[in-house]
C-alpha positions as CSV (number, residue, x, y, z in Angstrom):
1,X,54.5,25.1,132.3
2,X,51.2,24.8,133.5
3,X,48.2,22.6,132.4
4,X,44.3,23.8,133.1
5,X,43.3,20.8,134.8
6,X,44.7,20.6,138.4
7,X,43.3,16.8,139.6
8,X,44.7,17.6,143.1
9,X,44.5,21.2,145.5
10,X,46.7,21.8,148.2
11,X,46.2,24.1,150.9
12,X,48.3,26.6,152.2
13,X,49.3,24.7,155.2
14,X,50.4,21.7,152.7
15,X,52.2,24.0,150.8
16,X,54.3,25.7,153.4
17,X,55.1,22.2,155.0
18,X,56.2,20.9,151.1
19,X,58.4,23.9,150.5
20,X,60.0,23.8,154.0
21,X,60.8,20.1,152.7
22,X,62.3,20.9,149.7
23,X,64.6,23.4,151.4
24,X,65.5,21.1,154.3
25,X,66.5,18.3,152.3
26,X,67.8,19.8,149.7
27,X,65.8,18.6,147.2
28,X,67.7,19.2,143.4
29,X,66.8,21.8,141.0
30,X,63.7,20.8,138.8
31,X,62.0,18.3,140.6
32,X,58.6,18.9,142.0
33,X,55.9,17.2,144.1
34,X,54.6,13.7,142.6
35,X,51.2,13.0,144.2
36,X,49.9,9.8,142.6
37,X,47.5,6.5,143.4
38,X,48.7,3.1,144.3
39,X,46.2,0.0,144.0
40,X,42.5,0.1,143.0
41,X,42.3,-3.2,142.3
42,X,38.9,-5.1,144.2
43,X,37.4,-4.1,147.3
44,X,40.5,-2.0,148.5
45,X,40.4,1.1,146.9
46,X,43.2,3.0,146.3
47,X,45.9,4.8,148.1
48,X,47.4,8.0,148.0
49,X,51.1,8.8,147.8
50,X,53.7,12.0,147.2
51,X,57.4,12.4,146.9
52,X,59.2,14.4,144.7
53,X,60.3,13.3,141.3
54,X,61.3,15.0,138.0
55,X,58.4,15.2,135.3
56,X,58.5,12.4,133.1
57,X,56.7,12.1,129.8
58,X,52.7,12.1,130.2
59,X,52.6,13.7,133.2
60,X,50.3,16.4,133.9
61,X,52.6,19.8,135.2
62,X,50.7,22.5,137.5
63,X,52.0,24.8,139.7
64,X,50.3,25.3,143.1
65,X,51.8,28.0,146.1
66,X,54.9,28.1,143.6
67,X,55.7,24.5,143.6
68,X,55.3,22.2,140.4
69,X,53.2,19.4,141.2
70,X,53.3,16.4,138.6
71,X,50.9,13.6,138.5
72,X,50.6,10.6,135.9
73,X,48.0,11.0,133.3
74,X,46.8,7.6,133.9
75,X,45.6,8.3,137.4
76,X,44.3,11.2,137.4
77,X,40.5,10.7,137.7
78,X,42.1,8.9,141.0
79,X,42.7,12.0,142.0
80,X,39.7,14.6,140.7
81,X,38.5,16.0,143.9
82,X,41.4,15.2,146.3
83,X,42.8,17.6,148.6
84,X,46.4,17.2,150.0
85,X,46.5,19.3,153.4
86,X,48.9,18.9,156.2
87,X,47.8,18.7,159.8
88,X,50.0,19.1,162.8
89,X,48.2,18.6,166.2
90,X,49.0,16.9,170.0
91,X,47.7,13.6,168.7
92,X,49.3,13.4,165.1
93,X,51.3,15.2,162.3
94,X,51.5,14.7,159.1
95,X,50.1,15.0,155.4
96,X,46.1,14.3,154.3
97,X,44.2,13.2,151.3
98,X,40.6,14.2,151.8
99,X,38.5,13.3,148.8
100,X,35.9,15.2,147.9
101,X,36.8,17.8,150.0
102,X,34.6,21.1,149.9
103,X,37.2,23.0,147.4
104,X,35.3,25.9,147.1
Protein backbone atom coordinates (compact mmCIF):
# COMPACT_ATOMS: atom_id res chain seq x y z
CA UNK A 1 0.00 0.00 0.00
CA UNK A 2 1.23 3.19 -1.05
CA UNK A 3 0.28 6.83 -0.16
CA UNK A 4 0.91 9.92 -2.83
CA UNK A 5 2.83 11.90 -0.51
CA UNK A 6 6.39 10.55 -0.04
CA UNK A 7 7.91 13.30 2.88
CA UNK A 8 11.36 11.58 2.49
CA UNK A 9 13.50 10.32 -1.07
CA UNK A 10 16.07 7.94 -0.96
CA UNK A 11 18.68 7.43 -3.41
CA UNK A 12 19.75 4.47 -4.97
CA UNK A 13 22.88 4.17 -2.99
CA UNK A 14 20.54 4.40 0.34
CA UNK A 15 18.56 1.99 -0.98
CA UNK A 16 20.96 -0.77 -1.95
CA UNK A 17 22.76 -0.15 1.52
CA UNK A 18 19.00 -0.58 3.41
CA UNK A 19 18.14 -3.75 1.48
CA UNK A 20 21.60 -5.26 2.03
CA UNK A 21 20.60 -4.53 5.77
CA UNK A 22 17.55 -6.13 5.76
CA UNK A 23 19.06 -9.32 4.25
CA UNK A 24 22.12 -9.37 6.62
CA UNK A 25 20.28 -9.11 9.71
CA UNK A 26 17.53 -10.83 8.90
CA UNK A 27 15.21 -8.37 9.44
CA UNK A 28 11.33 -10.24 9.80
CA UNK A 29 8.71 -10.29 7.26
CA UNK A 30 6.66 -7.04 7.14
CA UNK A 31 8.68 -4.58 8.63
CA UNK A 32 10.00 -1.68 6.64
CA UNK A 33 12.30 1.32 7.06
CA UNK A 34 11.04 3.95 9.90
CA UNK A 35 12.68 7.35 9.16
CA UNK A 36 11.35 9.82 11.67
CA UNK A 37 12.42 13.22 13.80
CA UNK A 38 13.53 13.42 17.29
CA UNK A 39 13.43 16.91 19.21
CA UNK A 40 12.46 20.34 17.73
CA UNK A 41 11.98 21.85 20.73
CA UNK A 42 14.04 25.66 21.10
CA UNK A 43 17.07 26.47 19.36
CA UNK A 44 18.13 22.76 18.64
CA UNK A 45 16.32 21.77 15.81
CA UNK A 46 15.52 18.44 15.10
CA UNK A 47 17.21 15.22 14.45
CA UNK A 48 16.89 12.63 12.05
CA UNK A 49 16.55 8.85 12.75
CA UNK A 50 15.76 5.28 10.79
CA UNK A 51 15.36 1.73 11.91
CA UNK A 52 13.04 -0.59 10.86
CA UNK A 53 9.73 -1.13 12.54
CA UNK A 54 6.27 -2.57 11.57
CA UNK A 55 3.64 0.11 10.47
CA UNK A 56 1.62 1.18 13.20
CA UNK A 57 -1.62 3.04 12.94
CA UNK A 58 -1.24 6.74 11.36
CA UNK A 59 1.65 6.15 9.66
CA UNK A 60 2.19 7.19 6.30
CA UNK A 61 3.24 3.73 4.01
CA UNK A 62 5.40 4.38 0.63
CA UNK A 63 7.34 2.26 -1.12
CA UNK A 64 10.73 3.43 -2.49
CA UNK A 65 13.56 0.95 -4.53
CA UNK A 66 11.06 -1.91 -3.26
CA UNK A 67 11.29 -1.20 0.30
CA UNK A 68 8.26 0.15 2.52
CA UNK A 69 9.23 3.14 4.14
CA UNK A 70 6.84 4.25 7.19
CA UNK A 71 6.94 7.54 8.78
CA UNK A 72 4.63 9.09 11.57
CA UNK A 73 1.99 11.44 10.37
CA UNK A 74 2.79 13.79 13.04
CA UNK A 75 6.28 14.55 11.73
CA UNK A 76 6.08 14.64 8.50
CA UNK A 77 6.48 18.34 7.52
CA UNK A 78 9.85 17.42 9.55
CA UNK A 79 10.68 15.58 6.94
CA UNK A 80 9.21 17.45 3.42
CA UNK A 81 12.31 17.93 1.54
CA UNK A 82 14.69 15.46 3.26
CA UNK A 83 16.88 13.11 1.41
CA UNK A 84 18.23 9.90 3.08
CA UNK A 85 21.49 8.92 0.99
CA UNK A 86 24.24 6.79 2.09
CA UNK A 87 27.90 7.70 1.67
CA UNK A 88 30.81 5.47 1.98
CA UNK A 89 34.24 7.21 1.51
CA UNK A 90 38.19 6.97 3.18
CA UNK A 91 37.14 9.41 5.74
CA UNK A 92 33.50 8.18 6.82
CA UNK A 93 30.61 5.70 6.08
CA UNK A 94 27.44 5.86 6.84
CA UNK A 95 23.75 7.14 6.21
CA UNK A 96 22.69 11.17 5.39
CA UNK A 97 19.87 13.42 5.88
CA UNK A 98 20.32 16.38 3.50
CA UNK A 99 17.41 18.71 3.70
CA UNK A 100 16.32 20.47 0.98
CA UNK A 101 18.30 18.53 -1.19
CA UNK A 102 17.97 19.31 -5.00
CA UNK A 103 15.37 16.27 -5.63
CA UNK A 104 14.80 16.96 -9.03
Amino acid sequence: MSTALEPVSITANAAEEVTKIMSSKDIPEGYGLRIGVRGGKGCFGVSYYLGFDKKKEGDLEYIVHEIPVYVAKAETMYLLGVELDFYEGADARGFTFNKDADLS
